[in-house]
N, C-alpha and C positions, 0 to 999 in steps of 0.2 A: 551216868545215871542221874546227877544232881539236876544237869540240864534235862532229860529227859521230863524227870520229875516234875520241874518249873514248868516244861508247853503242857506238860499232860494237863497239871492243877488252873493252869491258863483254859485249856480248853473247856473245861469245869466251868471252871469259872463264866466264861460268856454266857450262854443259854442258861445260867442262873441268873447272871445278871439283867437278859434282855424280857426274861419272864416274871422275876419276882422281885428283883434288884430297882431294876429301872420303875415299875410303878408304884416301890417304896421311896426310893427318891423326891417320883413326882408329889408323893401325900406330903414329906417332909417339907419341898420347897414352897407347897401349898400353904403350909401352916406358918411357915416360917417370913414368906415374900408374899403381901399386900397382894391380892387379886387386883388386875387393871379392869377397873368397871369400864363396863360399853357403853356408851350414850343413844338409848334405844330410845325411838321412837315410835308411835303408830303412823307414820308415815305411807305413801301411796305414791311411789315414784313408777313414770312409764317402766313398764314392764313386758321383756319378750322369753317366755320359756319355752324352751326347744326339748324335740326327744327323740332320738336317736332309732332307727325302728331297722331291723331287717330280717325279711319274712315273718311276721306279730301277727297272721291273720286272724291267728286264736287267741289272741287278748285284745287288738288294737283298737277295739270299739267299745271298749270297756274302758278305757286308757281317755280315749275320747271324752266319753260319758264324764268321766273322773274330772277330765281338764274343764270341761262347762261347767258343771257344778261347782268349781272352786269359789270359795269367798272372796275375791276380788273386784274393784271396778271394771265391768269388761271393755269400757272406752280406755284404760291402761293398762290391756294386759294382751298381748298377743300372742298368738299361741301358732309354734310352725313344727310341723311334724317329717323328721330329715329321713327319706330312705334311701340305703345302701344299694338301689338296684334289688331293691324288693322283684319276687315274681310269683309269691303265692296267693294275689291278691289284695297286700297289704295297701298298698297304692289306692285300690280302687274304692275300699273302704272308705279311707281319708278323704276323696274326693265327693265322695255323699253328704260330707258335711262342710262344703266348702260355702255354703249360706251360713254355717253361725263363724267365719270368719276363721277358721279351722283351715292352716294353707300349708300346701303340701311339697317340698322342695326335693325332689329328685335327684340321685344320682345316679348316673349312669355307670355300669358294671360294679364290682366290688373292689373297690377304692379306699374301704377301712372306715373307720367311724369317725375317725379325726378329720380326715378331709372334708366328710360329709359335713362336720361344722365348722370349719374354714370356710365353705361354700355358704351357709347359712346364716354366718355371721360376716359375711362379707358388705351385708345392705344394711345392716339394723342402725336406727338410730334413737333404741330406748337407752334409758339410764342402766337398768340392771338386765344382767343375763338368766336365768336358772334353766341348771343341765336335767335331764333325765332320762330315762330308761322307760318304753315301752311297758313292763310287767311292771312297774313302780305305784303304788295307785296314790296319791297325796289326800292327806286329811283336808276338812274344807280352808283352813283360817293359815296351812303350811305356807303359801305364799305371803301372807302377811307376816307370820312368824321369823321368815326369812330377810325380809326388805326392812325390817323395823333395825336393823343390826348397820344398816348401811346409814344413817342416822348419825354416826360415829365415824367422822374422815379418815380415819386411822386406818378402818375397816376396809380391808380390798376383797375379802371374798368370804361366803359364810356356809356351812355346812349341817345338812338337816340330819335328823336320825332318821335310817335305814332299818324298818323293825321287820320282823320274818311273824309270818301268820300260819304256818304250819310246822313248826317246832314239835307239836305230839307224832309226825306222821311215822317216822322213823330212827332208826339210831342216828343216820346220817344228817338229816334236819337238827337235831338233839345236840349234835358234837360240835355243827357248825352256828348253832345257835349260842350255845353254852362260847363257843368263841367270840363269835359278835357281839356278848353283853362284854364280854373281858376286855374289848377292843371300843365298846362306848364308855366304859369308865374311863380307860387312860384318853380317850376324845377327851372328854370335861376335863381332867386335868389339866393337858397339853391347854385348852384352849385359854385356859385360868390364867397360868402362866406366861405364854406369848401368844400360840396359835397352834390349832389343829393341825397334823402334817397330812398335807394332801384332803380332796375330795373328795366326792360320794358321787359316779356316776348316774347316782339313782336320785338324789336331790344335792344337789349346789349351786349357789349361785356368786356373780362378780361383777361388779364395776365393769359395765362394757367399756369403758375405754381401756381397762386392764389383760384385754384378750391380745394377745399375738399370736398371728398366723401363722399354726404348727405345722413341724413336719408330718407326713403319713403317717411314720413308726411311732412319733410320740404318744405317752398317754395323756391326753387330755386333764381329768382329774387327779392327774397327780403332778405334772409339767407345768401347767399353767400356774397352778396354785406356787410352786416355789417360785414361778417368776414374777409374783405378784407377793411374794417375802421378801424374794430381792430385791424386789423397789422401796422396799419401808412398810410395807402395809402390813395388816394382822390378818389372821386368816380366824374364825370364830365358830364354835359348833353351838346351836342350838339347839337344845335336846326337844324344844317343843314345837319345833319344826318336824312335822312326821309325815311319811311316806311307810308304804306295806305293803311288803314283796313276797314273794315263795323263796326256800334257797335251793339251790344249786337241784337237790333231789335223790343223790346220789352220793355215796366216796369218791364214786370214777368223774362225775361230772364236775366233782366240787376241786378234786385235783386239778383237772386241765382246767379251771379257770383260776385256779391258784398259779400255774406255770404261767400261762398268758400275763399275767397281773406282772407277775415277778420280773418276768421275760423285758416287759416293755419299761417298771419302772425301774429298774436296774441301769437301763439304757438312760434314761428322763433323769435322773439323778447325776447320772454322769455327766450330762449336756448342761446340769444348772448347779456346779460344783459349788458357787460361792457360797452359798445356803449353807455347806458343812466348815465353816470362817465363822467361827464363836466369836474374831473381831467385828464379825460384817452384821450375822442377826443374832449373836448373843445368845438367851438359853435355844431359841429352834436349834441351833445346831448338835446339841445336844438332845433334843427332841427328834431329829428327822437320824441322827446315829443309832440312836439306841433302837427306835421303833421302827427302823427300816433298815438301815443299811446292816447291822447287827442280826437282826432277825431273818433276813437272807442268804447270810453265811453262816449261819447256825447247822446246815449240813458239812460242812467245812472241818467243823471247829466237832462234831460230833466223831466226824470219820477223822480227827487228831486225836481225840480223847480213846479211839475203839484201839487206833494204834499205840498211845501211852499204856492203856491197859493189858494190851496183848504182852508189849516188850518187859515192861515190870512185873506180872505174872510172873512171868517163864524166872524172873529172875529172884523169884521170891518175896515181893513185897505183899504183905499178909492183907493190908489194907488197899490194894487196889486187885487183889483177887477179890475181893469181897466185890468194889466195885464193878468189877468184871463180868462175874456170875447175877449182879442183879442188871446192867447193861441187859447181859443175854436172856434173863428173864423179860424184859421188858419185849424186845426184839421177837420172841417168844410169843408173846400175848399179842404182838402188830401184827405176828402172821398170823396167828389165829385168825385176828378179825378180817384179815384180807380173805379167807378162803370163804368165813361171813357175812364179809361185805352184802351179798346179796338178798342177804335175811335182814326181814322188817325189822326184827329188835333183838340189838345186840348188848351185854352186859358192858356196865361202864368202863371196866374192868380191861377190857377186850378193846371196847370202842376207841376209847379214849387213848391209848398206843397208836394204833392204828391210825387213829385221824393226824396224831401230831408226826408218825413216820411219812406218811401218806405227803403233807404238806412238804415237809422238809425235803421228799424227794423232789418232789415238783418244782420247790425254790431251786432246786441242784440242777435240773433240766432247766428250767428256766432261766438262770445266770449263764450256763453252758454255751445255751445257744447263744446269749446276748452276748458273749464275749467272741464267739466265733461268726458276728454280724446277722444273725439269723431271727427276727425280727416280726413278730404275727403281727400283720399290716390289720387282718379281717376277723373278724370275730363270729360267734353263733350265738343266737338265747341258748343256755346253758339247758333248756330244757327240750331242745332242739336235738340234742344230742343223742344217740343212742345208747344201750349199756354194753354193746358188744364190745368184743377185747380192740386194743389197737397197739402198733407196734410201740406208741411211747407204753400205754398200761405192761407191755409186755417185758419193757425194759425195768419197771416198776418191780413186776412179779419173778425177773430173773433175781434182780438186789435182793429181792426179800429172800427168794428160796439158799441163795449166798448164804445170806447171814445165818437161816437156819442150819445149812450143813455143816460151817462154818462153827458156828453155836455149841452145835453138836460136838465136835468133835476137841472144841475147848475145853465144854462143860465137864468133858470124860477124861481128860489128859489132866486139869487141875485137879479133879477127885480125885483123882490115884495118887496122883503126887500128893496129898493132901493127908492122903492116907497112910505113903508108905513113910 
């Protein structure tokens, strides 16, 4: 029972630690260890930003518009737009503006996005790179915002803020919103103290001589970026670097781009191990544990705690029945929102289970497959997507309905006994 007790209060313990633990740390270490100033400048170094596109017919002329308008010298700034074997048209769009130097690099079939810039960064010979996303729209001065950080030799790659412009439209907007600010504060911290972990496929930028030529599987903004820790560099977020996106749109959309994320850097972490070597980059290692590798097996360490609490139940310990039945309330309220999900506005109450079971399953798919080599090479705009059911949602909706029977039939066997 002693040992039981110890993994159960372990399993506790993590997903406290990787959600309120670790970014009390980070405010301590903040106060405590001198912030490393960056030697920024306004500087104007040749500049090529790329963007990633497949099938965009419905924004990619907007994305356009966005990129000419930017506040940049246009004699240093090149601008190449990479499609996947686009065939909705996206292509031909891009090719209407091939007079303001707007150049269009094709890939033939679907080859994944990472190739597509293997292929596109195979000729460049500016100083700086910045990545993006099709639906990303940059503010005018975000290119400046960005290159002024490279200024600072240290600096190997810098990361803008990613802001979401339809946060009223839904619960789901709302959940994943209310995420993304939780997830830009510990950015500034991270960045305070060594370096931001990983990228922003919607704004980042690096030292083109810092790029090596990924695998397919790899993720781009999250691969590269530690292999550019591992050479000594800082990786830096810029909060006044902006770009402004839609999110996901959905629970179900926002999941499967959570499993894909999960899926690929799971895999990229493992290829760039030295990075978790507190000899090799000191606190990131600490940074890229807690805020990624930890936060991944957070379903793991849930489904340790569900079993600590089932087996000490049964055996009478008064204070993890307690835990127990409010577990299953929680569990409770996730499936609520799941049958919700499809309603515009869902109470916090409801949503907020929902979205954190939602992810967690998704990290759990997502590891799964990347342990058993299974590997999402190609990707979709999330908004591309449909809402209908699909056999991963349904795998989704089997665990949930589990837990509920499951639930049930706990919540009734500790009452009694509780009772008698």
């Amino acid at each position: 029972m002693t040992f039981i007790i110890i993994i159960t209060l372990l399993c506790i313990f993590i997903p406290c630690y990787v959600y309120a633990g670790y970014p009390l740390i980070l405010i301590l270490l903040n106060k405590i260890i001198k912030k490393k100033q960056i030697q920024i400048s306004e500087i104007t170094p040749n500049t090529t930003l790329i963007v990633s596109c497949y099938n965009e017919a419905n924004v990619i002329r907007k994305k356009i518009e966005n990129c000419l308008a930017l506040d940049y010298p246009k004699d240093k700034l090149q601008i190449i737009f990479v499609s996947d074997g686009s065939d909705d048209g996206t292509d031909e769009i891009i090719k209407e503006y091939a007079e303001d130097n707007i150049h269009l690099v094709r890939q033939e079939g679907r080859l994944g996005k990472t190739s597509g810039l293997n292929l596109a960064t195979s000729q460049l010979r500016t100083e700086i790179i910045i990545f993006s996303d099709a639906n990303a729209l940059y503010q005018k001065d975000a290119i400046h915002k960005l290159v002024r950080n490279f200024n600072d030799p240290t600096v190997g790659y810098v990361v803008g803020a990613a802001l979401y412009v339809d946060t009223d439209a839904d619960s789901a907007s709302s959940s994943e919103d209310s995420y993304w600010q939780y997830e830009i504060y510990i950015k500034k911290l991270e960045s305070n103290l060594h370096s931001v972990v990983g990228g922003d496929g919607a704004i980042y930028a690096i030292r083109s001589h810092l790029y090596e030529t990924l695998d397919a599987k790899d993720i781009n903004d999250f691969v590269n970026p530690l292999q550019i820790i591992a050479k000594g560099y800082r990786g830096i977020f810029d909060q006044e670097a902006k770009c402004f996106e839609e999110t996901a749109g959905s629970f179900y959309k926002e999941g499967r781009r959570k499993e894909r994320i999960v899926n690929r850097s799971f895999r990229g972490l493992m290829k760039v191990k030295s990075v978790l070597n507190p000899f090799k980059t000191g606190l990131f290692s600490l940074e890229v544990i807690s805020h990624k590798l930890l936060r991944w097996l957070i379903p793991f360490f849930i489904i340790g705690m569900t079993v600590g609490f089932l087996v000490l139940s049964y055996n009478d310990f008064l204070y993890f029945q307690i835990f127990l039945l409010l577990e299953i309330t929680f569990f409770w309220l996730a499936a609520i929102g799941y049958f919700l999900s499809s309603s515009e506005k869902i109470p916090h109450i409801i949503s907020i289970p929902y979205y954190f079971v939602l992810v967690n399953i998704s990290s759990l798919l997502g590891i799964i497959q990347a342990l058993k080599g299974n590997i999402q090479v190609t990707w979709s705009p999330p908004r591309q997507h449909k809402s209908a059911s699909s056999p991963v949602l349904s795998k989704r909706v089997g665990i949930i309905i589990l837990l509920l029977i499951v639930s049930v039939s706990i919540f009734t066997e500790i009452s009694l006994r509780a009772i008698n």
